[in-house]
C-alpha positions, -999 to +999 in steps of 0.1 A: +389+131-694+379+135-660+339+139-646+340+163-620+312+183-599+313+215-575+299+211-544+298+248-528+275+275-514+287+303-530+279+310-563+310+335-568+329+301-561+309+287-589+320+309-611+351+310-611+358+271-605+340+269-640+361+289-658+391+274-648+376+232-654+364+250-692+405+267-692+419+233-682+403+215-710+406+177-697+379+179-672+344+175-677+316+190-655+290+173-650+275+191-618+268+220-602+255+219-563+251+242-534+252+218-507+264+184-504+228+166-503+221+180-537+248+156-550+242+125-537+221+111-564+248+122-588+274+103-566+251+070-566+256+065-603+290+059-598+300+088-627+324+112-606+359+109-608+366+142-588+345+166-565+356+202-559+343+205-527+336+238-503+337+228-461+317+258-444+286+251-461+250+250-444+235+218-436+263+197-436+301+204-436+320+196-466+345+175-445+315+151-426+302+150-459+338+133-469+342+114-438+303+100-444+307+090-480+308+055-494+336+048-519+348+087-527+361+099-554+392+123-558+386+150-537+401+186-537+389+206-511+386+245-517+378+267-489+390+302-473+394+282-442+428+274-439+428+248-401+410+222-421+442+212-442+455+188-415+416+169-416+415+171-452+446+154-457+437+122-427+404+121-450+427+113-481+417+148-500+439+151-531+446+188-523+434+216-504+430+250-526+425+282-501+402+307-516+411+328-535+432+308-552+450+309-590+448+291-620+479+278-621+469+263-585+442+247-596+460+232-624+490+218-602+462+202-581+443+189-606+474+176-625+478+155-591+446+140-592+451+133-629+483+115-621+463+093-592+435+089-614+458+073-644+480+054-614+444+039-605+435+027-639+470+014-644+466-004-614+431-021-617+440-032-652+473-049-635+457-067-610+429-077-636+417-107-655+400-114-687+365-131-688+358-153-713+320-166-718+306-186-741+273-207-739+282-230-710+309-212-689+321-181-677+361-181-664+382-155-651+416-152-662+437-133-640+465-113-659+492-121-637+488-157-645+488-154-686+523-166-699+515-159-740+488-164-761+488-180-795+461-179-821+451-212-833+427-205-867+394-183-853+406-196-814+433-180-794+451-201-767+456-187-736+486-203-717+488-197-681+516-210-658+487-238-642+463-245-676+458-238-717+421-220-722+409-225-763+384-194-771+365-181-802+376-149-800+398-125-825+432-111-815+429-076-823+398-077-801+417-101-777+449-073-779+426-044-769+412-060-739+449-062-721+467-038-707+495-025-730+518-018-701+521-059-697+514-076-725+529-069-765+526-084-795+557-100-809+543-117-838+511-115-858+500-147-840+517-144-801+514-122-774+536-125-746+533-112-706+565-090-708+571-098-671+570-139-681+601-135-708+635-147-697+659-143-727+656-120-756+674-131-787+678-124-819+648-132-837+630-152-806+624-149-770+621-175-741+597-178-717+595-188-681+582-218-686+614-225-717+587-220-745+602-203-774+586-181-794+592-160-829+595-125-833+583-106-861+607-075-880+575-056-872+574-063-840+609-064-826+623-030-822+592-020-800+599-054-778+634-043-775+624-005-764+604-024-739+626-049-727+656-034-721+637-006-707+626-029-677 
């Protein structure tokens, strides 16, 4: 689901960008303003994912609005202005809707923000890193450097290609906090970095760094979708 907000002066506009975010089903209003100041403290809490958002409006155009704001979110620009497009577009806008504009042209410009938005969260979860605490430390464990992790009782061992971290921690709870586009379980006590195996065989895989590992009948036929799909 994605929290958006209309940021236009005319309450026609309003209207009718409401019944198509209600229509599309995956989007979530969560604000309703007729000039861009009103939205600011909305903006602040860092909630929006994606601002409908008008240009001629009084007080302060939609696009030095855009230009002027910190850390934007998605932005599709609707207006019945049609020179703007080549300024909306330098200011990174997802789309630019001309009033009056369809349904189904709203939907193929939200579907592209909806692709961005997932691309984004795929991409911050890649690039991530795990942070384990306890009562002395706090370490960040950067994703790209994980090789497998083993459990070891009520501790899981994270290898990484410089250093082996021990933590109290479960693996279900340890499995949901990686992204399942690079990591996999193989075996109710291993998970591997699917970018770190070298060799899949028949009942084990090899590692970059030559470890060997089992694979469980459970597991296997969802590591070889995945592997052979890379």
């Amino acid at each position: 689901m994605i929290n958006c907000i209309i940021i236009d002066d005319e309450p026609i506009a309003h209207q009718i960008l409401e019944q198509y975010i209600f229509k599309y089903g995956q989007l979530i209003l969560i604000g309703k303003f007729r000039n861009p100041i009103e939205a600011i403290p909305v903006l602040e809490k860092g909630e929006v994912n994606l601002i409908f958002l008008d240009i001629q409006m009084p007080l302060v155009n939609g696009l030095t609005f855009l230009k002027n704001l910190h850390q934007a979110p998605h932005v599709i620009l609707t207006t019945a202005y049609p020179d703007y497009a080549l300024q909306g577009f330098d200011l990174n806008a997802a789309d630019y809707l001309l009033k009056p504009f369809s349904y189904e042209r709203f939907a193929k410009a939200v579907n592209k923000v909806q692709r961005n938005f997932k691309t984004d969260a795929t991409n911050e979860k890649s690039n991530g890193y795990l942070l384990l605490t306890n009562n002395q430390a706090a370490v960040k464990i950067f994703y790209d450097n994980i090789i497998f992790i083993e459990a070891s009782g009520d501790y899981m061992k994270i290898h990484t290609t410089d250093n082996v971290y021990t933590h109290y921690i479960r693996m279900k709870h340890l499995e949901e906090q990686l992204p399942q586009q690079t990591f996999l379980r193989i075996h109710k006590s291993y998970i591997v970095a699917l970018h770190k195996i070298q060799q899949l065989k028949k009942d084990e895989v090899v590692l970059m760094n030559n470890t060997v590992l089992p694979v469980s009948s459970s597991f296997k036929q969802k590591l070889i979708d995945v592997f052979t799909a890379k």
